[in-house]
C-alpha positions as CSV (number, residue, x, y, z in Angstrom):
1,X,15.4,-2.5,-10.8
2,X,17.4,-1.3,-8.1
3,X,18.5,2.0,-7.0
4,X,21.1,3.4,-8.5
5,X,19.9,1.6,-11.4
6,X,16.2,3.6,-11.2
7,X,18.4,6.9,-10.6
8,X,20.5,6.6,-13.6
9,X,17.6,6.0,-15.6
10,X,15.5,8.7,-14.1
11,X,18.8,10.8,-15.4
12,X,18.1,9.2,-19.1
13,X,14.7,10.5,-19.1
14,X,15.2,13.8,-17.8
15,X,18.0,14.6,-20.3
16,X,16.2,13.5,-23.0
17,X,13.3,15.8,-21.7
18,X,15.4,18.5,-21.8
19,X,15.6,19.0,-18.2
20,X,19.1,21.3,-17.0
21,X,21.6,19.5,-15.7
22,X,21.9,21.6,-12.9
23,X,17.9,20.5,-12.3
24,X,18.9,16.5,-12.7
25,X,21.2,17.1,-9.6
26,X,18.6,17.7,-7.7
27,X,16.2,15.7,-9.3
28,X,17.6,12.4,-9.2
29,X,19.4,13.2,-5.2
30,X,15.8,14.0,-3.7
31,X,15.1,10.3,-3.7
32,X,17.6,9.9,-1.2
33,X,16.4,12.2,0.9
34,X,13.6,11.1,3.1
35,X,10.0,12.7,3.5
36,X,10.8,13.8,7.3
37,X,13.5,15.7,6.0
38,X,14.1,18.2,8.6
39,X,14.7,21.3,6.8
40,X,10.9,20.5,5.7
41,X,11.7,20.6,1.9
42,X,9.5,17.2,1.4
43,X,7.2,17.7,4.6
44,X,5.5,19.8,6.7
45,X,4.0,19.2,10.0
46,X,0.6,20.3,11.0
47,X,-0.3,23.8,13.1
48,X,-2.4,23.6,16.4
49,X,-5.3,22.9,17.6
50,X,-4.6,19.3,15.6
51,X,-1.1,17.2,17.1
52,X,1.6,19.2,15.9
53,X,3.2,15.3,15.6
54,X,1.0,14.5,11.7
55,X,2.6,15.0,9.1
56,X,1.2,16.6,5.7
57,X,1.7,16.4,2.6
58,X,2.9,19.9,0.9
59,X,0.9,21.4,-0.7
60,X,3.0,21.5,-3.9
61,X,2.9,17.7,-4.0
62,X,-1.3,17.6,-4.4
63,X,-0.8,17.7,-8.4
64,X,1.3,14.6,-8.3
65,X,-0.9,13.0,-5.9
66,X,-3.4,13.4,-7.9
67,X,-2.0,12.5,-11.2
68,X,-0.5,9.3,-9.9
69,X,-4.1,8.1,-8.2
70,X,-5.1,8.3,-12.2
71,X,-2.7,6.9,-13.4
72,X,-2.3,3.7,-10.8
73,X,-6.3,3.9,-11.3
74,X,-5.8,3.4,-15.4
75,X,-3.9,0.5,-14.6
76,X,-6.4,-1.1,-12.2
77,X,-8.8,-0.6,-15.3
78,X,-6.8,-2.1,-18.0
79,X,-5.2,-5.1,-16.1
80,X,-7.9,-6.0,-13.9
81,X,-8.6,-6.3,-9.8
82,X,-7.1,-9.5,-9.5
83,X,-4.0,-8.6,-11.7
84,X,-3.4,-5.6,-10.3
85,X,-3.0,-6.7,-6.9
86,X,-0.3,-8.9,-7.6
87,X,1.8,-6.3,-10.1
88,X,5.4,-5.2,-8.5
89,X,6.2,-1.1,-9.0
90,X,8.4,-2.3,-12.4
91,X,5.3,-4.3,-13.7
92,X,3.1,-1.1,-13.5
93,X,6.0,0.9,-14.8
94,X,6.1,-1.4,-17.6
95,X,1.9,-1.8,-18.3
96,X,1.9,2.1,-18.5
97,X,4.7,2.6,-21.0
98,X,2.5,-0.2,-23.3
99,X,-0.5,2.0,-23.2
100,X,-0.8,5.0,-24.4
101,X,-4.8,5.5,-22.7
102,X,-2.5,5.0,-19.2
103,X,0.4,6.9,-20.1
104,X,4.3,6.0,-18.8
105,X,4.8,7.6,-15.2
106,X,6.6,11.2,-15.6
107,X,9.9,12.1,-13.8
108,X,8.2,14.0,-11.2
109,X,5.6,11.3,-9.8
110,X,9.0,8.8,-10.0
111,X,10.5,11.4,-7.7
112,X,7.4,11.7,-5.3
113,X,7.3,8.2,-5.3
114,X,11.2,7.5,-4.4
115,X,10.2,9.8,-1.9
116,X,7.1,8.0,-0.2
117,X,8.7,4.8,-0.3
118,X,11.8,5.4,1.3
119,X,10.6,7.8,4.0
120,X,10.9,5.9,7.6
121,X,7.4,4.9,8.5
122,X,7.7,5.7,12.1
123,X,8.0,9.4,10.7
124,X,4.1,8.6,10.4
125,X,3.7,6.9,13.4
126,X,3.3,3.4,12.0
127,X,5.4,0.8,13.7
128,X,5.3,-2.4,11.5
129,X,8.2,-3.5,10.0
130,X,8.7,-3.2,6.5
131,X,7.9,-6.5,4.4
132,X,9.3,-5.3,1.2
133,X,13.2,-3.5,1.5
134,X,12.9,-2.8,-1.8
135,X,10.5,-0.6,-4.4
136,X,11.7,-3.4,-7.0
137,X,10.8,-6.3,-4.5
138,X,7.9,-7.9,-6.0
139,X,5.9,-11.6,-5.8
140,X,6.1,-14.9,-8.3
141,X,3.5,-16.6,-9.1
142,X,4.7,-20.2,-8.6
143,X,3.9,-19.2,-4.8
144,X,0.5,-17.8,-5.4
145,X,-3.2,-19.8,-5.6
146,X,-6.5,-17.9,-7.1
147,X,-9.0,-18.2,-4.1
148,X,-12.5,-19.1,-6.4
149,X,-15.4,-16.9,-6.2
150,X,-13.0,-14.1,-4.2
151,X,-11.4,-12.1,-7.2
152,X,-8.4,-12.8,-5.0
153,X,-5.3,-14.6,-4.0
154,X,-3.6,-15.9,-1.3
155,X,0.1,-17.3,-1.0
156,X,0.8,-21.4,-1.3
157,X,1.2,-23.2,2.4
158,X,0.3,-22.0,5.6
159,X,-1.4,-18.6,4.3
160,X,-4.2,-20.8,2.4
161,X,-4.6,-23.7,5.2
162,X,-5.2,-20.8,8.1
163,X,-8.0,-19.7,5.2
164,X,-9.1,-23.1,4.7
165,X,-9.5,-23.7,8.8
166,X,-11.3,-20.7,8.8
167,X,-13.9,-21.5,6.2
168,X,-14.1,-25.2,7.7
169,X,-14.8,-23.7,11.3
170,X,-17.0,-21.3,10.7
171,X,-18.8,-21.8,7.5
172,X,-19.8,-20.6,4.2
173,X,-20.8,-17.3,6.1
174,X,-17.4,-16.3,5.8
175,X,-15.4,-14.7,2.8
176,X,-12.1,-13.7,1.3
177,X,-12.3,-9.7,1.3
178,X,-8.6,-9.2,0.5
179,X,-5.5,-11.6,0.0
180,X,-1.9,-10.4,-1.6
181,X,-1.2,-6.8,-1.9
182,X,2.2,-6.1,-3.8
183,X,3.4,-3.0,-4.5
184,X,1.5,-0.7,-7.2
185,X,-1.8,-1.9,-5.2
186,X,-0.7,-0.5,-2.0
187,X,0.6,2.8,-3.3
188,X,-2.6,3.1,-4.8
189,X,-4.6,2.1,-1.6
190,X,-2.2,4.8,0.5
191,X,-2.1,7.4,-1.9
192,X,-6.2,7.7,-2.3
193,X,-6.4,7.5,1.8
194,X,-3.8,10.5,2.1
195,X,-6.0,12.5,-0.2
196,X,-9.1,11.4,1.8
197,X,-7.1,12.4,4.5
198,X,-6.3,15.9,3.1
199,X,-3.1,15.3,2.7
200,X,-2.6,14.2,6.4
201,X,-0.1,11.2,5.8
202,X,0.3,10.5,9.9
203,X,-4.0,9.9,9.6
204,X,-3.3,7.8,6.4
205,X,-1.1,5.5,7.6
206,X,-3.8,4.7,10.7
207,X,-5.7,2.8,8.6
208,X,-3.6,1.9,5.6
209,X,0.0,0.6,6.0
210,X,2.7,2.7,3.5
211,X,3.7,1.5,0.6
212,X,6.3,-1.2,1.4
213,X,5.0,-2.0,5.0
214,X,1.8,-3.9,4.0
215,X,1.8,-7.3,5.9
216,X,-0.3,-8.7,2.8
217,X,2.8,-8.6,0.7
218,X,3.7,-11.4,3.0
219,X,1.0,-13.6,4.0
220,X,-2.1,-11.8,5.5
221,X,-5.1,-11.7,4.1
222,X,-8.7,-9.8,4.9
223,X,-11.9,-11.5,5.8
224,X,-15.5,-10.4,5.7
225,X,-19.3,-11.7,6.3
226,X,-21.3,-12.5,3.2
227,X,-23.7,-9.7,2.5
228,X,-21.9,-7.2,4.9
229,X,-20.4,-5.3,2.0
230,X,-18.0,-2.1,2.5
231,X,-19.2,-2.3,6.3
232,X,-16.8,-5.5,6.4
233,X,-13.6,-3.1,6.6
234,X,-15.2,-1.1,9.3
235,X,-15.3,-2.0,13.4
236,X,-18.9,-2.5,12.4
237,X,-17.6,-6.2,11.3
238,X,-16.7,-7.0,15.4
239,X,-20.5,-6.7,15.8
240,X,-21.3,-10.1,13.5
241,X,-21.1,-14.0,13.7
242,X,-18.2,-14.3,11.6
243,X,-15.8,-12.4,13.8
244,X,-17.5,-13.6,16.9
245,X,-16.8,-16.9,15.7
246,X,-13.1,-16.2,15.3
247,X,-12.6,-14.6,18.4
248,X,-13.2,-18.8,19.8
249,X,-11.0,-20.0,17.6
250,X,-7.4,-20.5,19.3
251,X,-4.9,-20.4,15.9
252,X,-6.4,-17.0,15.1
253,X,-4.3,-13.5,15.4
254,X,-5.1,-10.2,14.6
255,X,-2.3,-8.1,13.2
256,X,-4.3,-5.1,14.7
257,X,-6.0,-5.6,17.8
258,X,-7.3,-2.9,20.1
259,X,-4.6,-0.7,21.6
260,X,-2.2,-2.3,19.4
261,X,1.5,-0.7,19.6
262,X,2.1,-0.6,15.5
263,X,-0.2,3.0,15.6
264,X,-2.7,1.1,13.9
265,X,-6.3,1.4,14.2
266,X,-8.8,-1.3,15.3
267,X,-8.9,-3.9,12.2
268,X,-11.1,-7.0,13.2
269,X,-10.7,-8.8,9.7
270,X,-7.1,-8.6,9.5
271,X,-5.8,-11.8,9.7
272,X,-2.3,-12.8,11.3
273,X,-0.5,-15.1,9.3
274,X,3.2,-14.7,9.7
């Protein structure tokens, strides 16, 4: 679906929710507008003593936040880990209208989400470039292979022989933490870090990459040390064998190393593949 074809629908629905025309003007223009709108009617920026450069999240917007973390978590539930890392924003759209125990997505979280998705990232302070130009850009199967014993995927070609190397050279010591990421998994991963964050999307996007800027939507993928748990997605993970071990390895690079200039925090299990 693209734009103006998710606008005129999101016009359908609030019609036929009664919503005042006058109110559908609005509605279905705010999309449009990005979340650094400077008028701050989407954003505002923090007060001192903390950078007056992060952004927040208004406080009006914490409902919808909320509501869409349960609902993208409903879906997670009823399709699965695996599944739902691979679903596109129209799959999820679609799985939620066909279950009533998830519920379809309401005209005000497809608002906030226009929103998000179409704000400039930089506005955040992440540099990266954005992998998916579109919110109805999603990944086929035909170019996707289950990694065994992982609950996780990876794409065909050079994203699974870097894995492959990897587990060759350093051993059965080392696992698949996190392959593909398409859309509804990364709004769902952003979203519960900005409310983690207390609504401080600048902080959020330090750690987790917006919705349409995740580099595992193209190729990258996550390892970990077996038996290292939660603590593999933490700096902790430079401290063991696994990343010590990579660190020798010459066709290794880390999206995010130290210092990095994509406003990125320290991530030594993110892989480099493209």
């Amino acid at each position: 679906m693209d734009r103006r074809a998710f606008l005129r629908a999101l016009s359908v629905l609030l019609l036929a929710q009664g919503y005042p025309a006058s109110r559908i003007v609005r509605a279905v223009a705010s999309p449009v507008t990005p979340m650094n709108d400077p008028a701050g009617a989407a954003l505002t920026k923090k007060k001192e003593p903390v950078s007056s450069n992060d952004i927040l999240l208004p406080k009006e917007d914490w409902p919808t936040l909320l509501t869409l973390l349960d609902r993208f978590s409903r879906i997670q539930a009823t399709v699965g880990f695996g599944n739902f890392c691979l679903l596109g924003f129209d799959d999820s759209l679609l799985v939620a209208r066909n279950y009533t125990r998830i519920g379809a997505f309401t005209p005000t979280e497809l608002i906030f989400i226009e929103k998000l998705f179409h704000t400039d990232a930089r506005t955040y302070g992440f540099h990266g470039a954005k992998t998916f130009p579109k919110l109805s850009d999603t990944i086929t199967g035909s170019t996707i292979q289950k990694i065994p014993g992982t609950g996780n995927h990876l794409f065909k070609g050079f994203p699974q022989q870097v894995y492959r190397q990897i587990t060759h050279d350093i051993g059965d010591q080392v696992v698949l933490t996190a392959g593909i990421r398409n859309m509804a998994k990364q709004f769902y991963l952003f979203l519960g870090k900005v409310k983690k964050s207390k609504g401080n999307l600048s902080l959020a996007s330090q750690t987790i990459a917006p919705p349409g800027y995740s580099y595992h939507g193209v190729g990258d993928f996550d390892v970990g040390q077996v038996g290292f748990g939660s603590a593999n997605f933490t700096t902790r993970f430079s401290g063991t064998s696994v990343y010590k071990k990579m660190t020798q390895l010459d066709y290794i690079r880390f999206r995010y190393p130290r210092n990095n200039r994509l406003g990125v925090q320290f991530e030594p299990w993110h892989v480099q593949v493209v």
